[in-house]
Structure formats: structure tokens, C-alpha cells
C-alpha positions in Angstrom: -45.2 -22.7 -32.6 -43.7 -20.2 -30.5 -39.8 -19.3 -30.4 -37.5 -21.2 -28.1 -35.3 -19.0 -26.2 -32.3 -19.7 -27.7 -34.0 -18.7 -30.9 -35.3 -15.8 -29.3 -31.1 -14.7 -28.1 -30.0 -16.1 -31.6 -32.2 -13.0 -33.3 -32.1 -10.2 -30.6 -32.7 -6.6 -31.8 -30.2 -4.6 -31.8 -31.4 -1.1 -33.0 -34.6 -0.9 -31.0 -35.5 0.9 -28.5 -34.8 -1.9 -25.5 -31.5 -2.9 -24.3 -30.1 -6.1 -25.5 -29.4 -6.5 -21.7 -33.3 -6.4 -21.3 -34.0 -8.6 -23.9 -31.9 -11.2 -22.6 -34.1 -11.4 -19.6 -37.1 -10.9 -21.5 -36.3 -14.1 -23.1 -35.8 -16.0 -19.8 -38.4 -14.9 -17.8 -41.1 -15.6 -20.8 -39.3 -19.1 -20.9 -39.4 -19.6 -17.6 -43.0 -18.0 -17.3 -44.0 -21.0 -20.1 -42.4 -23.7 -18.4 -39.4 -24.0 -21.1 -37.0 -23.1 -18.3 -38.5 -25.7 -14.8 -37.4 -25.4 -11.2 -33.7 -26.6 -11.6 -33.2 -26.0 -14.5 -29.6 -25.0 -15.3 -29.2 -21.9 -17.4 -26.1 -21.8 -20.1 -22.9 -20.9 -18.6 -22.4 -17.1 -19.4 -19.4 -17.7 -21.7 -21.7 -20.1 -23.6 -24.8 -17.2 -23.4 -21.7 -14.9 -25.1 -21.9 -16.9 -27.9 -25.6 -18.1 -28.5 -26.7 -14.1 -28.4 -23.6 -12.4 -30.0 -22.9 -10.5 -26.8 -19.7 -9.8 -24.2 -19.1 -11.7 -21.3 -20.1 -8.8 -18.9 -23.5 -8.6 -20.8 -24.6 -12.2 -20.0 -22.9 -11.9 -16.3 -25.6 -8.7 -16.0 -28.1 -10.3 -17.2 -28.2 -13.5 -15.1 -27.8 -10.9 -12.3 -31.0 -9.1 -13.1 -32.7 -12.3 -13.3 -31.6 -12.9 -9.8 -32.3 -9.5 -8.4 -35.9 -10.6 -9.4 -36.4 -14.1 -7.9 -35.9 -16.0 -10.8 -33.2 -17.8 -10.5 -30.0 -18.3 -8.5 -25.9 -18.5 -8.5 -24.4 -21.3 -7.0 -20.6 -21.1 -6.3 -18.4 -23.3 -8.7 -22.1 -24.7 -10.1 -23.4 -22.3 -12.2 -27.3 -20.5 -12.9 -30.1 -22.4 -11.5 -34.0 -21.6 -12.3 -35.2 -20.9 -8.7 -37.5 -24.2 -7.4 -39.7 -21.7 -6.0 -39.6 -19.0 -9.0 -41.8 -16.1 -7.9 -45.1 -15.4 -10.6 -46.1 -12.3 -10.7 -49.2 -13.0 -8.6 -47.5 -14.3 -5.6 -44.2 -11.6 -5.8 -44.7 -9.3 -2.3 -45.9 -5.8 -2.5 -42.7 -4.3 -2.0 -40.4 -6.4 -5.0 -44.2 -6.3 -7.5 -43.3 -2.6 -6.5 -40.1 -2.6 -7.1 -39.1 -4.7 -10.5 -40.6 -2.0 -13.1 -37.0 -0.1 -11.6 -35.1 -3.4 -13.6 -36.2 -1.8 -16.8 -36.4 1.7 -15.7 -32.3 1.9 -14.8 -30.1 2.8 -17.0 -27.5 -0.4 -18.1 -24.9 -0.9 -15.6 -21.6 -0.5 -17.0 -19.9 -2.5 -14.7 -16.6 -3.5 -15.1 -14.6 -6.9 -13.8 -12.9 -4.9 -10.9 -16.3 -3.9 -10.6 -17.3 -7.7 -9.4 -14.2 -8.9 -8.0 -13.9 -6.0 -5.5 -17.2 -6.5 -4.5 -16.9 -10.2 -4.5 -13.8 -9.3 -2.0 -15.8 -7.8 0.5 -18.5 -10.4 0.3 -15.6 -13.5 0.9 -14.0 -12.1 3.8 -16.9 -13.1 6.2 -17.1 -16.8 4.0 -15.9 -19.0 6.6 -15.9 -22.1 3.9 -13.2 -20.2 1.6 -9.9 -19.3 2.1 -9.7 -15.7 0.3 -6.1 -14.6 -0.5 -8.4 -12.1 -2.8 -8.9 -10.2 0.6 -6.3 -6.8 0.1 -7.3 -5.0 3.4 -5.4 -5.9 6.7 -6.6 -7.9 9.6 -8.4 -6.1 12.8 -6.0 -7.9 15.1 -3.0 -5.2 13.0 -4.5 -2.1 14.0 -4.2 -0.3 17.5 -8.3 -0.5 18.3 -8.1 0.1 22.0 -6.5 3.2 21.9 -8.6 4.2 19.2 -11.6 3.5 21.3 -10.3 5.7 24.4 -9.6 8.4 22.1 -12.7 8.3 20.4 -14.5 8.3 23.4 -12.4 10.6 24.6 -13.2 13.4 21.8 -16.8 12.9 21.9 -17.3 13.8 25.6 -14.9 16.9 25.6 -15.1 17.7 21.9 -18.8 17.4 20.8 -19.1 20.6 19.0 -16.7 19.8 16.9 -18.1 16.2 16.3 -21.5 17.0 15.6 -20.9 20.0 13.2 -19.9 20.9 9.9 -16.3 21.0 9.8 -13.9 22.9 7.1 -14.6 21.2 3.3 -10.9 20.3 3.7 -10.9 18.7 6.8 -10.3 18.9 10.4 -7.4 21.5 10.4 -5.5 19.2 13.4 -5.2 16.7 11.0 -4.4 18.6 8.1 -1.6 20.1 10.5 -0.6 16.5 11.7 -0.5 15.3 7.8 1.3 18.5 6.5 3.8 17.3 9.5 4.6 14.1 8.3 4.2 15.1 4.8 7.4 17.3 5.6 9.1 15.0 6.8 8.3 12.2 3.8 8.1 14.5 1.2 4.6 14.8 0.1 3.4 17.8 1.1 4.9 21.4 2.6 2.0 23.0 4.4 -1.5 22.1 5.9 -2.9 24.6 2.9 -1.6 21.3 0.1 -4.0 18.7 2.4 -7.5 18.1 1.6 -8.8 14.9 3.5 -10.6 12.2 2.3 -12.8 9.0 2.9 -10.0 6.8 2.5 -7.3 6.9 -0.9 -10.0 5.5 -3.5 -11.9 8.4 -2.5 -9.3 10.5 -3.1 -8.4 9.3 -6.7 -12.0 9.8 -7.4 -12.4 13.1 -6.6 -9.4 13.9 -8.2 -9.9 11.9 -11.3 -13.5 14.3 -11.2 -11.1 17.6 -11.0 -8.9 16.3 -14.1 -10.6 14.6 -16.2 -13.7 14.5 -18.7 -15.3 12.1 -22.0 -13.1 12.8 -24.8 -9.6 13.0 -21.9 -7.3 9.7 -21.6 -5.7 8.9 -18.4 -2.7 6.3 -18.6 -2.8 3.9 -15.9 0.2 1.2 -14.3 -0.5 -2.0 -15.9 -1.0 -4.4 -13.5 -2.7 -2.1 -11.0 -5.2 -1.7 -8.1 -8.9 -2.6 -9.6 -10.2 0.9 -7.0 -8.1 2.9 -9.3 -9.6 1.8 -12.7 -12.9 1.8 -11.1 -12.1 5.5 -9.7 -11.3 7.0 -13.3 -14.3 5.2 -15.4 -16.8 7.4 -14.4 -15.2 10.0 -15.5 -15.8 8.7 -19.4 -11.9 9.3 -20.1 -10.4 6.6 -21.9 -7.9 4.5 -19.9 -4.7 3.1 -21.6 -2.4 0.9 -20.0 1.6 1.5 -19.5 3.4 -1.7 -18.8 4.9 -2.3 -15.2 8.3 -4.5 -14.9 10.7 -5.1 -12.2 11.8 -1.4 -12.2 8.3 -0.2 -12.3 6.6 1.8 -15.1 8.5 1.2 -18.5 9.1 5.0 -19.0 9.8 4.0 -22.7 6.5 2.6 -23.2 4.9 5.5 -22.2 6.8 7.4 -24.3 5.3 5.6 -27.3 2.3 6.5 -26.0 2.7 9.9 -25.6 3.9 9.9 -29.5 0.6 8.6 -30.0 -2.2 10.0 -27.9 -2.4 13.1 -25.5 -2.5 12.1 -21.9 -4.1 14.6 -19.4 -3.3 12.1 -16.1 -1.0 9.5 -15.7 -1.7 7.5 -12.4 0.7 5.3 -10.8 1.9 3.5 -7.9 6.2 4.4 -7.3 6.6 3.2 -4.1 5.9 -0.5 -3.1 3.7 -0.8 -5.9 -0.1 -3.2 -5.8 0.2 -5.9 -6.9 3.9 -6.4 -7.6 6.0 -4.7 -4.7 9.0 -3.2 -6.7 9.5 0.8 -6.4 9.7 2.7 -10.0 13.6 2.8 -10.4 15.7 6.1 -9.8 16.3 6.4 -13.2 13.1 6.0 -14.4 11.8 8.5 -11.7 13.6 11.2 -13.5 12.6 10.6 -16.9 9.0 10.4 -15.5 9.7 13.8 -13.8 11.0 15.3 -16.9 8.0 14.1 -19.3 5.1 15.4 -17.2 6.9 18.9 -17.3 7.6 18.7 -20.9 4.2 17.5 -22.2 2.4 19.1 -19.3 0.3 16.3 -17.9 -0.6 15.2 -14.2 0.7 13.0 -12.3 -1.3 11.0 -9.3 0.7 9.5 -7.2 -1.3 6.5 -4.9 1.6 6.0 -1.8 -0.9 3.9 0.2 2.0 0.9 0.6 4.4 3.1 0.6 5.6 2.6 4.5 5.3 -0.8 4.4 8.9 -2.2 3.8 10.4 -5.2 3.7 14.1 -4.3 1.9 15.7 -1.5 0.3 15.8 1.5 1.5 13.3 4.0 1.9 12.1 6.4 -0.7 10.9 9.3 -1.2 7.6 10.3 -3.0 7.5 11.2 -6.4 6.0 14.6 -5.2 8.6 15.5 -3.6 10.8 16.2 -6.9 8.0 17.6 -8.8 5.3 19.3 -6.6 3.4 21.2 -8.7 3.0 18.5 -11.1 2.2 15.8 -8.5 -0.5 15.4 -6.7 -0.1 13.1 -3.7 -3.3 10.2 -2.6 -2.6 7.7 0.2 -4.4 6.5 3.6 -3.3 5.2 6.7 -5.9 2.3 6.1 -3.4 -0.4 5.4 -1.7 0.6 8.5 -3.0 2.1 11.1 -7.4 1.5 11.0 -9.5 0.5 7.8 -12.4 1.4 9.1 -11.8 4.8 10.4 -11.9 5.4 6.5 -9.8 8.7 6.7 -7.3 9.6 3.5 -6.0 12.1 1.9 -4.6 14.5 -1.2 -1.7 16.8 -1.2 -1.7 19.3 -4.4 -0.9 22.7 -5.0 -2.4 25.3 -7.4 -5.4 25.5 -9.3 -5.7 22.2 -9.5 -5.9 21.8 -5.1 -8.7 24.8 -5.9 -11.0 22.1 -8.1 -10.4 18.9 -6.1 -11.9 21.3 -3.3 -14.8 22.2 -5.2 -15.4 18.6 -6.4 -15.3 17.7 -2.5 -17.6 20.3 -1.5 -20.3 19.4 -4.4 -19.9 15.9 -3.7 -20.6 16.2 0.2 -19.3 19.1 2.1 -16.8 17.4 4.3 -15.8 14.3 6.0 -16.7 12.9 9.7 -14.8 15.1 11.8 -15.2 12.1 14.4 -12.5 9.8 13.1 -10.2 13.1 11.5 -10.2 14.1 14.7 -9.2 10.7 16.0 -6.4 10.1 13.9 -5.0 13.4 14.1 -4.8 12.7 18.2 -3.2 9.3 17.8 -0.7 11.2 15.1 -0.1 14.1 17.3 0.5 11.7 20.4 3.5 10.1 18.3 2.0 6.6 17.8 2.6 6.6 13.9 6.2 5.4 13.9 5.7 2.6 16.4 2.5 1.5 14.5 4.7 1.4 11.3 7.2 -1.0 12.8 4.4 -3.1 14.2 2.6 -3.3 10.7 5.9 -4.0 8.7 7.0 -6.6 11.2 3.3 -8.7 10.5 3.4 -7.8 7.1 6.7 -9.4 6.5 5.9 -12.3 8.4 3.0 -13.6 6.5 4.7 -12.6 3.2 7.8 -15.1 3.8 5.2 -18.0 5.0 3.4 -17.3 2.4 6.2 -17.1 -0.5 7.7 -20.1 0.7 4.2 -21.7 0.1 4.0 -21.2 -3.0 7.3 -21.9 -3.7 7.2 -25.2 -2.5 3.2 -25.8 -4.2 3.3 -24.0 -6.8 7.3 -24.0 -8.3 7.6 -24.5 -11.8 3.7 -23.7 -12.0 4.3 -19.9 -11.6 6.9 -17.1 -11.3 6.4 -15.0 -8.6 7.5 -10.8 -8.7 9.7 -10.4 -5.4 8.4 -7.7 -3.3 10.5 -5.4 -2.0 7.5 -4.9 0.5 3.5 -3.9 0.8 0.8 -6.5 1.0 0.6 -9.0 -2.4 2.4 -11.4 -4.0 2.1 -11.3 -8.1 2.0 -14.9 -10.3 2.7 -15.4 -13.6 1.8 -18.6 -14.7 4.0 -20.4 -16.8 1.0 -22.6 -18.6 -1.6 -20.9 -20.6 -4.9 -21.1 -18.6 -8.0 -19.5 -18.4 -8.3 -17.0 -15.5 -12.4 -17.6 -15.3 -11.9 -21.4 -15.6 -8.8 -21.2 -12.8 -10.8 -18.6 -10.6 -14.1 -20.9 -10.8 -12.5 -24.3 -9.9 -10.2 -22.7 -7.0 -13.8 -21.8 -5.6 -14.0 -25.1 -5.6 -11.0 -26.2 -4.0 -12.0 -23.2 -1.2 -10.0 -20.7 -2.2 -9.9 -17.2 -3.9 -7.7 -15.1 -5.0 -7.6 -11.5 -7.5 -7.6 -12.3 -11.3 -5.0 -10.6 -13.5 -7.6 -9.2 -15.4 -9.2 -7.3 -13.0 -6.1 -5.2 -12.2 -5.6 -4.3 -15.9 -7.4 -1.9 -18.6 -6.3 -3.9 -21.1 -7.2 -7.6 -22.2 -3.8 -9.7 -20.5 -2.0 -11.9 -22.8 -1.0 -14.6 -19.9 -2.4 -15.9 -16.8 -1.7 -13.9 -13.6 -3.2 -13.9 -9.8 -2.4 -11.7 -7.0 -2.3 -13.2 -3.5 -3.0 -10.8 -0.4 -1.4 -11.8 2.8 -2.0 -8.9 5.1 -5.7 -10.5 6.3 -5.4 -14.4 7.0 -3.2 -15.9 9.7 -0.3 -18.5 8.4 -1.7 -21.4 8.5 -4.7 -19.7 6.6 -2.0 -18.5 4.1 -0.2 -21.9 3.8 -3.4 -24.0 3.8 -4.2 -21.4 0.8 -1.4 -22.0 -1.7 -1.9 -25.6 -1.3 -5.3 -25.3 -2.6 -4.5 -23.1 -5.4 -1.9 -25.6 -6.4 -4.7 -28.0 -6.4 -7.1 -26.1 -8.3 -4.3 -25.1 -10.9 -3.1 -29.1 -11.6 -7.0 -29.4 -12.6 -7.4 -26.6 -14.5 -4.2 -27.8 -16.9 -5.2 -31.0 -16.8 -8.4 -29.9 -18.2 -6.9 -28.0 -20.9 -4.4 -30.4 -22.0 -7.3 -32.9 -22.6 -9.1 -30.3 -24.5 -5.8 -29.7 -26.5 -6.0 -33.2 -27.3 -9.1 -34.0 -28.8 -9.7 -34.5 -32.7 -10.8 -31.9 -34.1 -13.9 -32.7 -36.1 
């Protein structure tokens, strides 16, 4: 009598030559293949598919993925895994995907990390017209100034070409470096046109830096909550990321002081200024006592100022770089602000270090589309920044206020909310314990999304959080949202009261 496939992910082998990633799928696909497993067929939930083969919950997620990616079964939202009603045999699978699957096995396993999915899954929900996705970070079109964008572009292409279909400088367009070096004068970040490298928006730039820095073996110290693009910018790098706690006054300099008894940090990366998700600015005194560690233990600091602009109260501060230059290195994007597609970023640095982050650029690609550098270093030189600044602040603080007093009025007593001081999230803490996977799943189901705590931290949380993005739906969008998180969060207690309650056996 042959082996069912539980038994068969009860007893996997875990010192032979095939991944227990592969395995897992070997065990479904023969099940399915037998008839075990019909058209229908619902497959364990992943946390239960943890359990029943001794693996993490990314393992299982990977593995139902690569049993999708071959036609053999399907995700439905807020349902769960579903063996396809028309599973492909190997008979009738097309020439290109009978071509294709051996690559499954052939692939190294994806390390892919929960930032991974949800930033992904972000992309992927903005065009859902069925869900309400406060997990969306980026800004609406309707924010940015596209028709003068489109007469400059078209503009530079007609007069410019040479310039538009060549190689430009492996540090960018030299107008914009000369626009940014302008502006970074006056902020703060950056003294010359020789500190500016350009890049393919700020994640870029992180990455490429995080390639200069660091190596296996190095540990980077990251703000904890932070952006998932950050975490997912260092990983590759095979340093080992440790997380410094983030309060109302931003990093808790004491905290990372432990560390530093501890472990050797080559690059701490963090967000000073109107920081993602929780809006606060690190405090003045805190700044200092940064300042002073990264001189004395002789670490780098990288500095993300991408919301940086975009303030609601308080007044305005200046970048981190600006008291430490050669120390700091400086990553932000006019994306938020100004055009997300344009894709254009970039990193201020001095020193050997600038000299590897240019290499790193230059190995990686060569340079970036002089099209759009060349488009946003016209709309910068014409003097449009400051006016677009006051136009983005203006909608960003709208639809946060419609959207705090949402949730204040859904959601009070259910969570605490982090008061911005400006950018484009608001940060919950719920006050119940819940489950972030159960709460993310049955929100789905109430047609709404929104970014898990857990995806914005290196470290496993110890209470429930969600960050809400207001910067891409309109208010009644925004208000219509809260109420359905509300919804989804009554059901998700409910639900683990009654668990709670039962006797145990």
C-alpha cells in the first residue's frame, strides 16, 4: 500500500541531496498525479502544512507557489489552495511550460522573505478594483505634475536626442547632479555635484549601497518598524540584519548602544526625518548621540530622507548628513513627490566609500535613462520643486486627517495610533492580541488590505501592528477602508476569544 502524502511530509529527508522545498511538491504532485488529491480538492492551510512536515511558514507558502507556477493547483483570496479542476498531466502540458517546469527543480530555493510577498502583493492590489488597499505606499497619479512632464519630455527628445539615446556619465546626467547638489545645499545633504550619484529610484539606491558596504559574515542594524524595500535591499547582501527599536522620538539610541556592546555593526540604516511607517523625526538629542557613536565605533550611516519634505507639523529639519558628512551617506527620491514613475533617485557620499557605490553602479548597469534625469533636472532647474512640495503636503495632509479621524471613530479602543508629524502612513498597535496572518486574511475578506507589522521588521513582533497608506486612495476610499478593517478586526477577536474558551482536552 503506498504512502499517503501526509505520510510522505510527516518523514521528509532532510540530508539528501533534494530540497525539502522540492519534496514538498513531489509529494503533491504524485498525490495529485494518483488521484489522492481530485479537482477541488482543498490543500492544508500553509500554517497547518508547517506543522504536518516540520517546516517554516515561508517553506509551505513556496511550495504551494511552485505547485501553482506549474498548473497544479490555485490560490483563492481569503479561501485558501485548491487542486486545479483542470490539473495539467504531463501529456497535455503545452510545449513551452513541458519545456519549461525541469527550471522548478533546476533553481536554486528562493529565499524570499515576507516583505518579499507583501510588496509584491502591493503592486498587484492597486489595480484590484474589488479591494480597498490602504497596503498601497506609493502616491496617486492625479498628485504628480504629468502634463508638464509630458511637454518636457517631449521637449528633450526632439532637441536633445543625442543625449537621450547615448550612454550618459555612470553617475548621472551632470544637470541633474548639478540641480540635486543645488538643493542638496540648500537642505543639507550634499555640498557639490561630485557627492551625487543617481539612481533608479531610493530602493535602488540602498541597494547599491548596501552592495558597496556590506558582505556575509557583516551585520547591518536596521529601524525597527521600517520600510520592507530596505530589508529586502540589504538581504542579498548575506549580512545579518538586527533590529533597533523605534519610539516616539525615533531610534532608541540606548538600545543601539547595547547592541554595539554586543556585536560590531558595519551600517546602521535609518529613517530621521518623517520616518515609514510611524511619522515622528529622531529627536535632537538623540541625533547627537547617534552622530557621536558612528564616529566613535566607526560605522556607516544610511540615511533614507524619501518623506522627508512631506510635513504636516513641526518644523523642518535638517538631514542627518548634514552634521556628519563623511560618515553619512544620503538616499532619497522625488518619487513620493514629484513622479513615481520617472523612477529617478539618488545617493550623496563622499570618499572612498562614493568611489565603490560608483563601481557597484557601473558593474551593475552603466548608468541610468538619461530621458527622465534629464527631465527632472529641467522641471528642477525651472523652479517647480517648491510649488510641487506645497501641493503634495497640502493632499498628503488632507487624506491623513480623513483618514485618522476614521479610525478613530472605527477603530478607538481597538488600536493606538503613532501621530505623524507628517509623510504618508499611519502606524496601529493593537491593543488585543491577534494574529497578523489571521487579521490580514479575513480583512481580504471584508475588501480591504493593509501592510502587516511583520513585514516592516527583521525581527519576529511581539504585538499586532498594521500600517495604513493614505497617499493613493481618495477619502471616501480611505474612510470606506477603516470601516472595513474595523469589521474584519471585531471577527478576528471574536474568533480568538472563542478559541480562548474552549476546554482543553
Amino acid at each position: 500500500m503506498s504512502m499517503s502524502y501526509k505520510e510522505r511530509l510527516s518523514e521528509l529527508d532532510r540530508e539528501g541531496e533534494r530540497s525539502v522545498t522540492a519534496q514538498i511538491v513531489d509529494a503533491f504532485a504524485a498525490a495529485i498525479e494518483a488521484g489522492e488529491l481530485a479537482p477541488g480538492d482543498q490543500l492544508p492551510p500553509t500554517r497547518e502544512l508547517a506543522e504536518l512536515s516540520g517546516v517554516n511558514h515561508l517553506t509551505a507558502a513556496r511550495a504551494y507557489r511552485r505547485l501553482a507556477e506549474m498548473g497544479l493547483v490555485s490560490g483563492r483570496v481569503g479561501r485558501g489552495t485548491f487542486v486545479r479542476q483542470t490539473a495539467p498531466e504531463a501529456a497535455q502540458l503545452g510545449e513551452a511550460e513541458e519545456d519549461t517546469a525541469w527550471q522548478l527543480y533546476a533553481l536554486p530555493d528562493e529565499v524570499e522573505s515576507h516583505a518579499d510577498r507583501v510588496i509584491g502583493e502591493m503592486f498587484r492590489q492597486a489595480e484590484r478594483e474589488d479591494l480597498i488597499p490602504l497596503l498601497v505606499g506609493y502616491s496617486a497619479v492625479t498628485l504628480f505634475p504629468a502634463e508638464r512632464f509630458a511637454e518636457i519630455i517631449a521637449d528633450i527628445a526632439t532637441t536633445n536626442a543625442a543625449a537621450v539615446h547615448q550612454y550618459g556619465d555612470v553617475e548621472g546626467a551632470r544637470e541633474l547632479r548639478a540641480e540635486l547638489a543645488a538643493l542638496g545645499d540648500e537642505q543639507g545633504f550634499a555640498a557639490s555635484a561630485d557627492e551625487i550619484v543617481t539612481t533608479t529610484g531610493a530602493a535602488h539606491g540602498v541597494g547599491l549601497t548596501a552592495s558597496a558596504l556590506l558582505r556575509p559574515g557583516d551585520v547591518a542594524a536596521v529601524e525597527s518598524p521600517t520600510f520592507p524595500g530596505l530589508l529586502n535591499a540589504i538581504r542579498p547582501t548575506g549580512a545579518s540584519i538586527l533590529p533597533v527599536p523605534v519610539d516616539a522620538d525615533g531610534l532608541d539610541v540606548d538600545s543601539l548602544e547595547q547592541l554595539l556592546r554586543r556585536r560590531q555593526i558595519k551600517v546602521l540604516v535609518v529613517q530621521p526625518r518623517l520616518h515609514n511607517p510611524t511619522g515622528r523625526d529622531l529627536s535632537p538629542e538623540r541625533r547627537r548621540r547617534l552622530v557621536d557613536l558612528a564616529r566613535r565605533e566607526g560605522f556607516f550611516i544610511v540615511e533614507d530622507g524619501v518623506y522627508a519634505d512631506l510635513r504636516f507639523e513641526g518644523e523642518s529639519l535638517a538631514p542627518l548628513r548634514a552634521d556628519a558628512p563623511d560618515h553619512v551617506i544620503y538616499v532619497s527620491s522625488l518619487s513620493k513627490t514629484t513622479s513615481s514613475g520617472l523612477r529617478v533617485g539618488w545617493i550623496a557620499a563622499r570618499g572612498p566609500v562614493l568611489e565603490r557605490i560608483v563601481a557597484e553602479k557601473r558593474n551593475a548597469e552603466l548608468n541610468t535613462p538619461p530621458l527622465t534625469e534629464l527631465a527632472l533636472a529641467r522641471f528642477l532647474a525651472e523652479g517647480g520643486y517648491p510649488e510641487q512640495i506645497e501641493r503634495a503636503t497640502a493632499f498628503f495632509r488632507e487624506r491623513y486627517e480623513i483618514l485618522n479621524e476614521a479610525v478613530a471613530e472605527h477603530l478607538a479602543g481597538v488600536a493606538t495610533v503613532s501621530k505623524p508629524l507628517g509623510g504618508g502612513h499611519l502606524w496601529l498597535t493593537f491593543s488585543e492580541r491577534v494574529d497578523e496572518r489571521d487579521l490580514y486574511e479575513q480583512a481580504a475578506r471584508e475588501g480591504v488590505s493593509f501592510l502587516p507589522g511583520a513585514a516592516m521588521m527583521a525581527e519576529r513582533p511581539r504585538r499586532a501592528h498594521a500600517r495604513l497608506s493614505f497617499g493613493y486612495l481618495d477619502p471616501p476610499e480611505l474612510r470606506e477602508g477603516a470601516k472595513r478593517l474595523a469589521t474584519a478586526v471585531r471577527a478576528v477577536t471574536r474568533a480568538s476569544r472563542q478559541r480562548e474558551a474552549l476546554p482543553v482536552a
